[in-house]
VOGU-3710 file (C-alpha; in Angstrom, 3 decimals, decimal comma):
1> xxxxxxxxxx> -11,978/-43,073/-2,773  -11,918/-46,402/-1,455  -13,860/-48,400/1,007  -13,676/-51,672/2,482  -16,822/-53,028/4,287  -16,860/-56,366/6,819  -18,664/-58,658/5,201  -21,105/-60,790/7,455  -19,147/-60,106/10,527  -15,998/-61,816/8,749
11> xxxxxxxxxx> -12,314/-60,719/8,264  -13,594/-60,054/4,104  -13,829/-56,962/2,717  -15,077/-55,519/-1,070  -13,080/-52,347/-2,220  -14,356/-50,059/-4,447  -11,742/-48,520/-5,725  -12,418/-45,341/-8,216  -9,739/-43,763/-9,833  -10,870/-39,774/-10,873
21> xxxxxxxxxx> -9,458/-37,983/-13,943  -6,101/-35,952/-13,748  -7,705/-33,240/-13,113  -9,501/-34,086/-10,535  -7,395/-36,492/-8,800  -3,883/-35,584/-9,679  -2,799/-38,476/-12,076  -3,460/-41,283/-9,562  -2,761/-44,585/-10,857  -4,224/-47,480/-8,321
31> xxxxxxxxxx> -2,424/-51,218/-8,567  -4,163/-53,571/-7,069  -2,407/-56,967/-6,449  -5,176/-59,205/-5,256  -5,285/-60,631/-9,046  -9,371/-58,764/-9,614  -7,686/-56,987/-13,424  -10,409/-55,426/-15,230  -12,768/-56,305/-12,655  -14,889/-52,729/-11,520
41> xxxxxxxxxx> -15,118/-53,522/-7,508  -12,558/-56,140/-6,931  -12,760/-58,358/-3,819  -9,550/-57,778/-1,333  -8,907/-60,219/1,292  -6,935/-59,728/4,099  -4,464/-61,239/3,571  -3,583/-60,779/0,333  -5,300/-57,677/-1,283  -3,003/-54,860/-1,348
51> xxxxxxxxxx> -3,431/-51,362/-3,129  -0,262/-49,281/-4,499  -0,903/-45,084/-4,915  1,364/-44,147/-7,765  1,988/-41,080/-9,471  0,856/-41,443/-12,975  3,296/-39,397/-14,825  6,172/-41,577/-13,896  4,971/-44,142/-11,906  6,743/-43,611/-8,781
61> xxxxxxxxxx> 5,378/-44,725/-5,524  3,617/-42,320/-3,327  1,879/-44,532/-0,957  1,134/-48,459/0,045  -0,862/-50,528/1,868  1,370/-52,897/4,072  0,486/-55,886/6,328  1,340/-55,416/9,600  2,730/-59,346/9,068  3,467/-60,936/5,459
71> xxxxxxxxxx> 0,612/-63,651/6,723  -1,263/-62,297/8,911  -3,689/-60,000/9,047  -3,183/-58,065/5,717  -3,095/-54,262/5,477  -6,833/-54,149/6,746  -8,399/-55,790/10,035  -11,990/-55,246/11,506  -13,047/-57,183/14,659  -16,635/-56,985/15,327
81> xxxxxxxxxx> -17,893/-54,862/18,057  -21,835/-55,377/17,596  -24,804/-54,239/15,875  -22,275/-54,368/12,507  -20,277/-52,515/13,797  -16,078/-52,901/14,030  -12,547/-51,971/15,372  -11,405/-50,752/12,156  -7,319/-50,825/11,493  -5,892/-49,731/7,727
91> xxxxxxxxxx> -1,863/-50,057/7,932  0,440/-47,893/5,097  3,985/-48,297/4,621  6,153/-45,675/5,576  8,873/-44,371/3,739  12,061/-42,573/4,782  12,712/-38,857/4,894  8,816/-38,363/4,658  6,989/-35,271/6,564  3,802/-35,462/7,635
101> xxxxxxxxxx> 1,568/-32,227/7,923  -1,858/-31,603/8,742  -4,331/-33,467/11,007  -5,827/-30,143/12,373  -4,572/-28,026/15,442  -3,168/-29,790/18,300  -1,100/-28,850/21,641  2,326/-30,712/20,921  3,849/-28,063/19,190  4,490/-30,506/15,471
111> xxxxxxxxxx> 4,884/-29,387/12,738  5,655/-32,639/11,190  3,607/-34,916/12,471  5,950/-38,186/11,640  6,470/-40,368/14,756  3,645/-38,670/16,349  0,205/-40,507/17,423  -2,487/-38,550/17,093  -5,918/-39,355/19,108  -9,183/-38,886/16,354
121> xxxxxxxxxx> -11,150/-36,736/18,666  -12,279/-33,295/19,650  -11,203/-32,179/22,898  -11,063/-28,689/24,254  -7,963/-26,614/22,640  -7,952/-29,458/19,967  -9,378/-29,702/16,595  -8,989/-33,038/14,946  -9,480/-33,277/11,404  -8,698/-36,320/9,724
131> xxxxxxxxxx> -6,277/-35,233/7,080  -2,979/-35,705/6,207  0,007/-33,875/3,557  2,253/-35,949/2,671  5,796/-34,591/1,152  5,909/-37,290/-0,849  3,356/-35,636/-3,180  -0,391/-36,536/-1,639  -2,687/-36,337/0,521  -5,241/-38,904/2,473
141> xxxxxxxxxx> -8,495/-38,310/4,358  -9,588/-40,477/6,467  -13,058/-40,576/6,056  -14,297/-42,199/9,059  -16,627/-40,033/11,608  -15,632/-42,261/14,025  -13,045/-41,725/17,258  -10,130/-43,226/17,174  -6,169/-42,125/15,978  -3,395/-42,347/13,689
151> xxxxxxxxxx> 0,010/-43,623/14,556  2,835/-42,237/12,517  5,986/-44,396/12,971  9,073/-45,636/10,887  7,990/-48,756/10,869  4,658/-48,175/9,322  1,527/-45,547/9,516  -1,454/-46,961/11,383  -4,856/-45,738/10,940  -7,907/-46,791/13,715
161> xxxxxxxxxx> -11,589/-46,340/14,014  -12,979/-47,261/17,667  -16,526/-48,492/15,957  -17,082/-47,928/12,334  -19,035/-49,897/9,774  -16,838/-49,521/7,056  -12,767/-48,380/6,008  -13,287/-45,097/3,985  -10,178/-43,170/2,882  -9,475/-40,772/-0,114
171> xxxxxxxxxx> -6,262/-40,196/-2,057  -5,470/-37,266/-4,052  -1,791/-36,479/-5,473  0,061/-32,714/-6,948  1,617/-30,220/-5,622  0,369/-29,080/-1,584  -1,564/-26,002/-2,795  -3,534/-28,222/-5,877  -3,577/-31,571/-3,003  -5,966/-28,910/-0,613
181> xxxxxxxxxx> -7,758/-27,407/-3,431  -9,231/-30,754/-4,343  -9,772/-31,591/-0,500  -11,696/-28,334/-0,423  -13,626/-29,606/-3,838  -14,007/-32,822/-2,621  -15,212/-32,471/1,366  -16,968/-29,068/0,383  -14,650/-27,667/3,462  -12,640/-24,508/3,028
191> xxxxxxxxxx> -9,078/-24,933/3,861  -7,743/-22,931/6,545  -4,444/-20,965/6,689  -2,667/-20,008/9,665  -0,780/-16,923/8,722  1,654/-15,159/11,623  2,746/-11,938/10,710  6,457/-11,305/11,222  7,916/-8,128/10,938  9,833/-6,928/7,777
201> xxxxxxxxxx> 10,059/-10,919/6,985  6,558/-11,677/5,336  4,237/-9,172/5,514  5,390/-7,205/2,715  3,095/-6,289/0,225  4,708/-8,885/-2,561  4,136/-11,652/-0,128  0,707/-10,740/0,355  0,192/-11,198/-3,493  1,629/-14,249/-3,735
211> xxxxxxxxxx> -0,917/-15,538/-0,916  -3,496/-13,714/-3,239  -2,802/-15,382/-6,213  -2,474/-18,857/-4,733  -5,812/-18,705/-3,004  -7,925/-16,705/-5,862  -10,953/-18,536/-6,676  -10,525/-21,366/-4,143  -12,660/-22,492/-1,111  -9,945/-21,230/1,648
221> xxxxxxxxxx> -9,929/-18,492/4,527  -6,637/-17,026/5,884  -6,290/-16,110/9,318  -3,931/-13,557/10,015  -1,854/-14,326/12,970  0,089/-11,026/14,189  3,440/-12,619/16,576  3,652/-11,732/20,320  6,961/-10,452/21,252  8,442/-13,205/22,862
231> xxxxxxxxxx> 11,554/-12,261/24,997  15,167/-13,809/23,609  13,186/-13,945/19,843  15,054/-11,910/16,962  11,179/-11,629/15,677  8,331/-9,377/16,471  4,833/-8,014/15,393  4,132/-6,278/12,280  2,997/-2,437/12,248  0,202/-1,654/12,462
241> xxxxxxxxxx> 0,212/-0,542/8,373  1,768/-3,257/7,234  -0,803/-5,965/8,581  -3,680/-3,367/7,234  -1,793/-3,669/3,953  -2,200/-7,468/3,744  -5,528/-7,365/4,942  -6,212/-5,454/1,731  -4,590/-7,367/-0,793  -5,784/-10,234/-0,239
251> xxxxxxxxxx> -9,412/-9,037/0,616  -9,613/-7,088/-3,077  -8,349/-10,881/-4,332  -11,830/-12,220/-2,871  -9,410/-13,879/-0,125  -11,713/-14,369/3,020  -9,798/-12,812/5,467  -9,364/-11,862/9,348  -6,859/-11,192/11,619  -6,633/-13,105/14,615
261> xxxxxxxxxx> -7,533/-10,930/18,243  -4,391/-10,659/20,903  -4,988/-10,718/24,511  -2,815/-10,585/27,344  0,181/-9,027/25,798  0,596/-6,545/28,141  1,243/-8,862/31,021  3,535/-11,420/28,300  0,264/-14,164/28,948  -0,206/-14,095/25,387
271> xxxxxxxxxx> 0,413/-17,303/22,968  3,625/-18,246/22,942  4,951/-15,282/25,533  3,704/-18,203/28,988  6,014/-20,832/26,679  9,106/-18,632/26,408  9,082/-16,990/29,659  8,598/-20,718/31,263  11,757/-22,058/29,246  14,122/-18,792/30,360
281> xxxx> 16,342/-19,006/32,778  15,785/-18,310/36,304  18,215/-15,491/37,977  19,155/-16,579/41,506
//
């Protein structure tokens, strides 16, 4: 975790920065360059205090803070709003090739988020949630309740609170499934997975034991998602059998389970079925 606080309404901030056990944290090692060795909470200017994310086992980069100018303002800015509160910015570098995944459920149809910017709020037919998978091997909350957004470009990742008191973001490294088990341990929120059924592709009954044995014993719900026939799509629904089949596996695992209600497929208004038949061509 670490967290930078305005200090007296000036551009100062402390860090704490706490670096968890490899089991907990993934082998995180945490460079700081702001010259504060073997000091427990060391002060990080602006300008000049900069923290490095690498992966312990072989030291390789996962993540950086970055200036958004090598003078001016440093990786961190806060401008005082009132009452102590601030505009909160934290800038990363970005790094080529990297996907982004995560940040809840949103309408743009991304997978990868990179290049995307992403408004911090909750709007209707939108769930923000503040957390991002990195392919690069990590993940980052950004623990702010505040509104605000996240701009993902090749230049640099951005991250902005509207009115906050304090930067508050957590870093966690390992493989995707072990990165979300420790969000899980660490927020206390189960992680959610989106599941869509395809037929004769991945709802055999070796797939759904595969899902079983990833999930066992972990704070995470799976949501069954059974695909809408979509016209021009190779793709389609499962049976009927074979969805009750997966439902069972992974329920006898202890896997919370459900499978996801479909409405309006008999008149093609169901998701994705409006999409596709808005994209065909028109016959004249």
């Amino acid at each position: 975790m670490t967290t930078a606080s305005p200090r007296d309404g000036r551009q100062v901030h402390d860090a704490a920065v706490r670096v968890a056990s490899e089991k907990r944290n993934g082998g995180l090692t945490v460079h700081v360059d702001a010259g504060t060795e073997g000091r427990i909470n060391p002060g990080l200017t602006p300008t000049s205090g900069r923290l490095t994310f690498r992966r312990t086992e072989d030291g390789a980069e996962l993540l950086a803070e970055q200036p958004a100018h090598f003078w001016w303002p440093g990786p961190r800015l806060a401008t005082a709003t009132g009452n102590g509160y601030h505009r909160l910015e934290q800038r990363f570098r970005a790094y080529p090739g990297e996907r982004l995944y995560g940040l809840g459920q949103h309408t743009h149809g991304l997978l990868d988020q990179k290049g995307a910017v992403i408004d911090l709020v909750q709007r209707n037919a939108e769930v923000s949630i503040p957390f991002l998978l990195s392919s690069r091997g990590y993940g980052l909350l950004w623990n702010s309740p505040a509104v605000g957004r996240v701009e993902l470009a090749e230049t640099g990742t951005r991250w902005v609170a509207d009115s906050a008191r304090q930067i508050d973001y957590w870093i966690t490294a390992g493989r995707p499934a072990d990165v979300l088990r420790r969000y899980a341990d660490a927020t206390g929120r189960r992680v959610s997975i989106e599941y869509a059924l395809i037929r004769d592709i991945n709802d055999q009954p070796e797939r759904a034991q595969l899902l079983a044995e990833l999930l066992r014993g972990r704070l995470a719900h799976v949501n069954l998602i059974p695909l809408n026939p979509t016209p021009g799509s190779p793709w389609t629904a499962s049976r009927r059998e074979s969805e009750q089949a997966f439902v069972r596996i992974l329920r006898r695992a202890g896997v919370s389970t459900t499978v996801r209600d479909t409405r309006g497929r008999e008149i093609d208004a169901a998701c994705g079925q409006l999409a596709a038949l808005q994209a065909a061509p028109v016959d004249h």
